[in-house]
Backbone as a ProteinNet text record, in pm:
[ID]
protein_1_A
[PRIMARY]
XXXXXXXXXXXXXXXXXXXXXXXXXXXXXXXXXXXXXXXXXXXXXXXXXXXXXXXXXXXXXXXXXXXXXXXXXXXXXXXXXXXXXXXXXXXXXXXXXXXXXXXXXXXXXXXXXXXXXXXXXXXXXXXXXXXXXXXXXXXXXXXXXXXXXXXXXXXXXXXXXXXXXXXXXXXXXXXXXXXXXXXXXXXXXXXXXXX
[TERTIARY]
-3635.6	-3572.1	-3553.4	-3657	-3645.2	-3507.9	-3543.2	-3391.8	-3286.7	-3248	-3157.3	-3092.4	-3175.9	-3135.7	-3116.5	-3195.6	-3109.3	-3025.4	-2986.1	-2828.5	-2770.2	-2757.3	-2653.4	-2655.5	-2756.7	-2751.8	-2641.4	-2695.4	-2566.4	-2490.7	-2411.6	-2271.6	-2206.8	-2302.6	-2201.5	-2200.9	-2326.3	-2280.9	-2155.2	-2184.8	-2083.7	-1950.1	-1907.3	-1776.9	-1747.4	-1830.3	-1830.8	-1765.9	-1826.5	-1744.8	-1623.7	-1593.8	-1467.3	-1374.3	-1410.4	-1351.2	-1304.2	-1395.8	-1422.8	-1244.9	-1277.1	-1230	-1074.6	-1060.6	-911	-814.3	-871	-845.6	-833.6	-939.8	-914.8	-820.7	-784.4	-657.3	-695.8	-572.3	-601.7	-533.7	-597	-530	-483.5	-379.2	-347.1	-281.8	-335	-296.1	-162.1	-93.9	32.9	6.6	156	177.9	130.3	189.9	187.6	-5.3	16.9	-155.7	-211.6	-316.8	-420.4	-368.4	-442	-459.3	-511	-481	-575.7	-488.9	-466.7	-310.8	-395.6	-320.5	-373.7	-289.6	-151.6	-80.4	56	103.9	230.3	321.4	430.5	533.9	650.7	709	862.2	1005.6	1083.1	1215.4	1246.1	1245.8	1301.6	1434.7	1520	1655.9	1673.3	1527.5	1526.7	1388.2	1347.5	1197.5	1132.4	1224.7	1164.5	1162.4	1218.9	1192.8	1115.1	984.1	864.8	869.6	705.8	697	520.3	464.1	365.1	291	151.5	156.4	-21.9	-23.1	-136	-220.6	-359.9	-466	-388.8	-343.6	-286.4	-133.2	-97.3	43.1	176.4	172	245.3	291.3	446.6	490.9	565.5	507	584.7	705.8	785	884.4	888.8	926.7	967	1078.2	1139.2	1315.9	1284	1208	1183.3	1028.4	1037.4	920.7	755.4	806.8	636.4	618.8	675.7	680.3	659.7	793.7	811.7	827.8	746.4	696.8	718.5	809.1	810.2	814.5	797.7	707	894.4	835.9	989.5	962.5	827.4	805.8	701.7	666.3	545.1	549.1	492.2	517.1	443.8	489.2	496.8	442.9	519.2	451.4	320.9	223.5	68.5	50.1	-90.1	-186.8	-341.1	-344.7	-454.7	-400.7	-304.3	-231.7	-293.2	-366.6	-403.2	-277	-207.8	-28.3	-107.3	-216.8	-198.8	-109.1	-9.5	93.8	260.8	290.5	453	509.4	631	721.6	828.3	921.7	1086.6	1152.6	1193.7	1269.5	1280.7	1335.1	1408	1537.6	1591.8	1713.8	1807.8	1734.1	1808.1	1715.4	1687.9	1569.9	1625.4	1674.4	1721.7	1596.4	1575.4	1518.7	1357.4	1237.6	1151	987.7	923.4	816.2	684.3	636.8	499.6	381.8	305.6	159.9	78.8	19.8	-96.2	-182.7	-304.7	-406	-524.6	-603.1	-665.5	-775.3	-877.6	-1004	-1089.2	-1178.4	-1290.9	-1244.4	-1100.4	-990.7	-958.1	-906.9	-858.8	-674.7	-646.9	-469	-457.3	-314.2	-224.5	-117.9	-13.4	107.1	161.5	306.7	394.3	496.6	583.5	679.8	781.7	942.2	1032.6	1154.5	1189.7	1275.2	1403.7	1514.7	1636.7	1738.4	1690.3	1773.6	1699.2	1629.6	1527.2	1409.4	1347.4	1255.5	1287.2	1398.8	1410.1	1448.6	1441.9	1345.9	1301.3	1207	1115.2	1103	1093.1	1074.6	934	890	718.8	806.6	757.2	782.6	685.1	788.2	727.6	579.2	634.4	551.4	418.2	410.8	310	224	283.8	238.3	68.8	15.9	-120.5	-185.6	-119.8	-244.1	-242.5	-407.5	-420.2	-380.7	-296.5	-236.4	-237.7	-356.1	-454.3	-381.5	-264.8	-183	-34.4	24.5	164.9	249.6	309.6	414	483	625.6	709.3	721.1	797.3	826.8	910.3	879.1	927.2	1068.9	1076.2	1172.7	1283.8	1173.4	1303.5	1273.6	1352.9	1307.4	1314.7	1370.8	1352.5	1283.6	1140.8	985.4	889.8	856.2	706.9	631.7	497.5	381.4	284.3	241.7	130.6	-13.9	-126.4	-238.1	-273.9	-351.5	-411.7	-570.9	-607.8	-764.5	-762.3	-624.6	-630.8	-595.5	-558.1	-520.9	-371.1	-283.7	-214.5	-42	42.7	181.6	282.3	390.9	504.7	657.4	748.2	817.6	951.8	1046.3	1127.8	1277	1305.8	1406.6	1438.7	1379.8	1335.5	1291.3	1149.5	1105	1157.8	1261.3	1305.6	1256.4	1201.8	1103.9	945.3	815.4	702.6	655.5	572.7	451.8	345.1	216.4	84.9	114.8	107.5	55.3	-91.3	-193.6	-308	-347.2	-460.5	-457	-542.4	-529.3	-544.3	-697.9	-736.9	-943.4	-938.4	-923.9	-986.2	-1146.7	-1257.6	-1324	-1337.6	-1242.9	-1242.6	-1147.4	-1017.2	-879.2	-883.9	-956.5	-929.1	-987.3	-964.5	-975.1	-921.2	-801.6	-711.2	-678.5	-733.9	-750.2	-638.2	-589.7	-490.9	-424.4	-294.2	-213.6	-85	-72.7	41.7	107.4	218.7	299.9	331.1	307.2	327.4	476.8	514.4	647	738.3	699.3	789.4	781.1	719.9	745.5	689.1	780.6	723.1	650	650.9	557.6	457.7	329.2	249.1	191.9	121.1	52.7	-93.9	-131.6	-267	-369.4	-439.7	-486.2	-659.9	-662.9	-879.2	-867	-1007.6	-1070.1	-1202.4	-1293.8	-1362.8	-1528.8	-1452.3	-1551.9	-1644.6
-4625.6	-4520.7	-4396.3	-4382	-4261.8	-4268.5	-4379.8	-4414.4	-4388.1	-4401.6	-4408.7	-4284.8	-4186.9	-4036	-3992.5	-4026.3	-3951.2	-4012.5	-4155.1	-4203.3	-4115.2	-4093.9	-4019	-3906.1	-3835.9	-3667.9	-3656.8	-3792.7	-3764	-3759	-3871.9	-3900.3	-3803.6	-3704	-3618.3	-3497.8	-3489.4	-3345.6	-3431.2	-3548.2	-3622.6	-3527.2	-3559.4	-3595.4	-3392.8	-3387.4	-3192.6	-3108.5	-3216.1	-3146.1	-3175.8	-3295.8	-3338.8	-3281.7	-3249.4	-3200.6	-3045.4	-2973.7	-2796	-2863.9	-2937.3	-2946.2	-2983.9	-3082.3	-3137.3	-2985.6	-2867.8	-2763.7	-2614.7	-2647.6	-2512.3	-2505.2	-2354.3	-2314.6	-2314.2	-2304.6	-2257.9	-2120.3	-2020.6	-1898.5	-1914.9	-1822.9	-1870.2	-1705.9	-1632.7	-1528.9	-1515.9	-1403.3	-1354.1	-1252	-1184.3	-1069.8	-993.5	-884.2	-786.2	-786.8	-814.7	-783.2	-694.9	-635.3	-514.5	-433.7	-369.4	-264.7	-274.4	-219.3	-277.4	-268.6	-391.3	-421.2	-370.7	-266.3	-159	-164.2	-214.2	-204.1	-261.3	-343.5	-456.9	-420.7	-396.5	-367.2	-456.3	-519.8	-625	-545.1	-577.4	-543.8	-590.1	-475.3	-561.7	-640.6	-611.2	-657.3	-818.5	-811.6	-921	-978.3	-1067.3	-1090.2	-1114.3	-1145.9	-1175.1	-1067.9	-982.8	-854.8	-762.9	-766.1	-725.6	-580.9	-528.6	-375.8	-412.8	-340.3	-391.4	-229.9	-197.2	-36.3	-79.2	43.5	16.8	102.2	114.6	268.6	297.8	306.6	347.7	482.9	451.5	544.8	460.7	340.1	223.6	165.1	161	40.2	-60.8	-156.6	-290.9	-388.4	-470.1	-517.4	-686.6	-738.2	-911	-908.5	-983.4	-1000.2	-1180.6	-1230.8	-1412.6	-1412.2	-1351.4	-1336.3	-1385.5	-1256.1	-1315.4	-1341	-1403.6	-1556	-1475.1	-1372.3	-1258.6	-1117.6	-1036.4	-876.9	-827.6	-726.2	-652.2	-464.6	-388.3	-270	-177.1	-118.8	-50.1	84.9	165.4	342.8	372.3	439.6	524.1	662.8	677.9	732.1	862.2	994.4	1128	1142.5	999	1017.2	1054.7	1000.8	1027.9	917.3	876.7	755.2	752.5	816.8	879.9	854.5	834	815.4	683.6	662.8	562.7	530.4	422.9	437.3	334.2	382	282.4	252.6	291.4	265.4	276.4	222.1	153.7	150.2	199.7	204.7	198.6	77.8	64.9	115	142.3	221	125	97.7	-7.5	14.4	99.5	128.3	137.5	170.9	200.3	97.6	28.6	-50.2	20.8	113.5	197	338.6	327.5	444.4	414.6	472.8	412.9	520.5	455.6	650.7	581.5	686.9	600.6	693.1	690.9	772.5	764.8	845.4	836	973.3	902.6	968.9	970.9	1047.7	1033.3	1064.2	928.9	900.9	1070.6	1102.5	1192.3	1373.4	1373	1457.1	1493.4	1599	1633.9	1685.3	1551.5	1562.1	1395.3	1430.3	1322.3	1370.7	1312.9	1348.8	1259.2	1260.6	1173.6	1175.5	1072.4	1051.6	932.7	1003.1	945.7	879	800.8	729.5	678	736.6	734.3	623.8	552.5	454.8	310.8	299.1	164.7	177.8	292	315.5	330.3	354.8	387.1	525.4	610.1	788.2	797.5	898.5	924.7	1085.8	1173.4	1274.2	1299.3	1401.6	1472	1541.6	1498.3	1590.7	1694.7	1811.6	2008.7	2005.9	1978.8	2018.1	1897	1819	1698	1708.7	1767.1	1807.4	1814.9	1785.1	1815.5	1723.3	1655.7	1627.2	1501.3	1462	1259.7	1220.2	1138	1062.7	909.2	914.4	801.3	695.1	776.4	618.1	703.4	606.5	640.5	521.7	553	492	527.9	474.4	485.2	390.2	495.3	521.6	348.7	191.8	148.5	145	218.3	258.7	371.3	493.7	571	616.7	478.8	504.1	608.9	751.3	902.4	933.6	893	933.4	888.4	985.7	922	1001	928.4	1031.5	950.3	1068	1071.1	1140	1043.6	1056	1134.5	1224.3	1294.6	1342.6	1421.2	1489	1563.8	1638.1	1789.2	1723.7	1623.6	1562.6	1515	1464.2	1418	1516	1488.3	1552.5	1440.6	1504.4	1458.8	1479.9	1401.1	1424.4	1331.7	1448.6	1369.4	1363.5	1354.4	1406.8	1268.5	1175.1	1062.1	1097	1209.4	1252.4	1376	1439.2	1540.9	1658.6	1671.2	1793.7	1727	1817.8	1773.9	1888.3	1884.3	1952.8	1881.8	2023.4	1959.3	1925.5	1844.7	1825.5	1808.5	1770	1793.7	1961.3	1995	2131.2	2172.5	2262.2	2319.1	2298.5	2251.4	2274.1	2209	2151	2024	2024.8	2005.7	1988.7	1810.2	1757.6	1577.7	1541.5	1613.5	1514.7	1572.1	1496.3	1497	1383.4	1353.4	1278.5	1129.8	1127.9	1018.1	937.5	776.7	685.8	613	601.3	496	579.7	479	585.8	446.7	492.9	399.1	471.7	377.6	470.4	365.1	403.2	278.1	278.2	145.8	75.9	89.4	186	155.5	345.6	405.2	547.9	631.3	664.8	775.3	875.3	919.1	1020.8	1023.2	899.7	855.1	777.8	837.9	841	818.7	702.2	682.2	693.2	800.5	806.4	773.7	704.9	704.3	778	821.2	880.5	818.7	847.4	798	892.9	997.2	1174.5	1162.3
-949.1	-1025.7	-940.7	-840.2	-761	-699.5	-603.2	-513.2	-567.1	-716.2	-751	-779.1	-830.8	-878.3	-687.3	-624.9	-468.4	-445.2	-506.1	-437.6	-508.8	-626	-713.3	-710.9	-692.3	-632.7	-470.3	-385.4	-257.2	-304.7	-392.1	-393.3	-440.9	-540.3	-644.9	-543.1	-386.9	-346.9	-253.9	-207.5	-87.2	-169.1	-251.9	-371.8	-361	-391.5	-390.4	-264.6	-175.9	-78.9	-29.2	-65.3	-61.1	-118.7	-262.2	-365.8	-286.1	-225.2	-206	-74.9	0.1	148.2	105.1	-29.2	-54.8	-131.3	-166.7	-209.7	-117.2	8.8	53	122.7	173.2	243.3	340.1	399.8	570.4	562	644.8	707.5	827.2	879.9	1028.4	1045.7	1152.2	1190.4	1189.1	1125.2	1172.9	1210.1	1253	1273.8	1363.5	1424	1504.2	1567.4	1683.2	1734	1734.5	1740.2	1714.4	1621.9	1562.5	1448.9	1351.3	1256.5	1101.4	1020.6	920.2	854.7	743.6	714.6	620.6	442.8	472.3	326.9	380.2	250.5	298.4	170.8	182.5	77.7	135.6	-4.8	23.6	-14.1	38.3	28.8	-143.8	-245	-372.3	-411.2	-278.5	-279	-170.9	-107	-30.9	14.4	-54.1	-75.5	128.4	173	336.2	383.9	350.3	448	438.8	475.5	504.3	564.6	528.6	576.5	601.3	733.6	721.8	764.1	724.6	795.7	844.9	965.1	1025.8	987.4	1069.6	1018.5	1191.6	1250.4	1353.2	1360.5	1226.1	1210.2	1282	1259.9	1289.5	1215.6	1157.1	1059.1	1150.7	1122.9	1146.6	1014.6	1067.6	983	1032.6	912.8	938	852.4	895.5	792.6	783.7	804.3	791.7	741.8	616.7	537.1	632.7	758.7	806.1	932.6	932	1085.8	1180.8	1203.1	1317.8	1278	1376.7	1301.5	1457.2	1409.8	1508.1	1500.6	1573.1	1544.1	1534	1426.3	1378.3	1406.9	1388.2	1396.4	1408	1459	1458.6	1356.9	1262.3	1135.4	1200.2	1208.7	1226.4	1369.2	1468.7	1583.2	1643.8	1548.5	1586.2	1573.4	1625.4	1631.8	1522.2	1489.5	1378.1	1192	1186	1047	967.1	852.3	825.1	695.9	709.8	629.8	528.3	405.7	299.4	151.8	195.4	77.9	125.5	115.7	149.8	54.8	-9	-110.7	-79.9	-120.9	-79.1	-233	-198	-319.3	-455.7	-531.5	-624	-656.2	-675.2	-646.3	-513.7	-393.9	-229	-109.6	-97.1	20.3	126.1	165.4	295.6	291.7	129.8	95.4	89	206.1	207	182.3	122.8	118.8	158.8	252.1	323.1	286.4	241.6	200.3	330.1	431	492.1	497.1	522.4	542.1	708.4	719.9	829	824.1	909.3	870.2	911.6	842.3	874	849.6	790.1	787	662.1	589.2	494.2	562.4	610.7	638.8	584.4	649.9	637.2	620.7	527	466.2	411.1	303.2	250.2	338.6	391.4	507.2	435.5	457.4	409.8	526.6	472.6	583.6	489.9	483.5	440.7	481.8	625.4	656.6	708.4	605.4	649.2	724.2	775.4	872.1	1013.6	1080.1	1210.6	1196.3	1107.5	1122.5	989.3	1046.8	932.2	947.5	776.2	797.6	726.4	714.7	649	560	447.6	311.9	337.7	327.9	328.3	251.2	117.5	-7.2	-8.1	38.7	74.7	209.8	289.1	450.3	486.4	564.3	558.5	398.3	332	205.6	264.6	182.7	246.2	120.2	89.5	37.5	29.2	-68	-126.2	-185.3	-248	-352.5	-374.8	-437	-449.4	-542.1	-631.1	-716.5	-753.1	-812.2	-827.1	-993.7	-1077.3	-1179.5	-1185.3	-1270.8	-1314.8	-1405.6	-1495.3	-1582	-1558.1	-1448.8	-1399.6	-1233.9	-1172.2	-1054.4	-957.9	-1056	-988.8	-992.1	-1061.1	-1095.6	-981.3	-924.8	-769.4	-822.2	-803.9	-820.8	-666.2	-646.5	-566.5	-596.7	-529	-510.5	-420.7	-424.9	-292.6	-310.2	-235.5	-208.9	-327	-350.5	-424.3	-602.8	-641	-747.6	-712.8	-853.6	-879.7	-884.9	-794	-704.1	-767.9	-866.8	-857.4	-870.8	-841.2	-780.1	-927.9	-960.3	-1107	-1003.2	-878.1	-832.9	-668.8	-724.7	-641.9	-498.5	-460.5	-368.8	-303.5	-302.2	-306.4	-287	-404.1	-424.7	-521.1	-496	-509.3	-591	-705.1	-709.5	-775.6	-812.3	-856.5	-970.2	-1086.1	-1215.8	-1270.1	-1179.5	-1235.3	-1223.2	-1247.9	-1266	-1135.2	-1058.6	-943.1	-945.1	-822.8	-822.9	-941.3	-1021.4	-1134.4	-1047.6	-1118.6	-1096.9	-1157.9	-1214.8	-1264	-1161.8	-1155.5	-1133	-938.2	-845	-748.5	-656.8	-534.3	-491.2	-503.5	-591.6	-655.2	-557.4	-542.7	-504.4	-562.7	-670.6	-709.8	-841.5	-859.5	-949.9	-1047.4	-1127.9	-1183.9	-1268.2	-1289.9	-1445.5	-1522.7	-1679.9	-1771.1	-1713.5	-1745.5	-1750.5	-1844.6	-1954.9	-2042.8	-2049.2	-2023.3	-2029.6	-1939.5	-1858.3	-1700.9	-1715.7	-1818	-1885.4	-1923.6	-1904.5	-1903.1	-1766	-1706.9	-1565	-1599.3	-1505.3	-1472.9	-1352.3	-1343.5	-1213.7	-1181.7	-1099.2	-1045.9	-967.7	-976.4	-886.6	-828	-700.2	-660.5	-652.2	-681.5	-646.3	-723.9
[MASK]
+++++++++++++++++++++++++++++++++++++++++++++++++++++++++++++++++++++++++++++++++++++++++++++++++++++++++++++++++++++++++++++++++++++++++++++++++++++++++++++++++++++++++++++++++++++++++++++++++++

């Protein structure tokens, strides 16, 4: 009887692992070598065409969903920029908005690129803030809001122009890590914090 409960205890782990091994994936490195692939945004007008951003101040691009990445900008020409949020427009994919921040720093900035990412400018009114998160208004894609150190910045004029909406020094609404807008009304914003 002994023998028998350890044959059947092997078989069911034998079978277990078979089971784990006929299911798992494989990963296989892509993309651009060194850096730290920090945030990936898709073309909404063309699912292969890729945006990839570094903690370096580096965006990279693939137009063959992946395969091949090659380095499109260096986002406000520094090396210190950590780019975690990528936004292609939904209305313009020419029209592109990059959030970064920098490690150990109270900078960064919001950075716009009007013709696909081969220039990029620093939004005035965003300049110097780290810029934690960033979205764009579902329903009216003239609506951006941004995350930063100081609270919650937006923008009804599709990036254009910026200001605060949380309330100055909030002692709750700062340090905004992530941000959304219901889908069915822009006028309703959700923001975390981490503070």
């Amino acid at each position: 009887m002994l023998s028998c409960k350890k044959t059947s205890f092997t078989l069911f782990f034998l079978c277990l692992i078979l089971v784990a091994r006929a299911y798992a994936v494989s990963w296989f490195p892509f993309g651009p070598p060194g850096g730290d692939a920090r945030s990936f945004a898709a073309d909404p007008h063309d699912a292969k065409h890729l945006y990839l951003g570094t903690a370096t101040g580096t965006i990279y691009e693939s137009h063959n969903g992946g395969q091949e990445w090659k380095r499109l900008a260096r986002i406000g020409k520094r090396d210190d920029l950590v780019l975690d949020d990528i936004h292609v427009d939904a209305k313009n994919p020419k029209h592109i908005l990059v959030g970064a921040w920098v490690v150990d720093r109270p900078d960064g900035g919001l950075y716009e690129s009007k013709d696909g990412g081969i220039t990029w400018t620093s939004e005035v009114a965003l300049r110097g803030q780290s810029i934690r998160a960033l979205a764009q208004s579902p329903s009216d894609p003239k609506v951006w809001i941004a995350g930063t150190l100081t609270g919650v910045h937006l923008s009804e004029d599709n990036g254009e122009h910026w200001h605060l909406i949380s309330p100055e020094k909030s002692i709750e609404i700062h340090e905004v890590e992530s941000v959304a807008i219901d889908p069915a009304n822009p006028k309703i914003i959700y923001a975390g914090t981490w503070h």
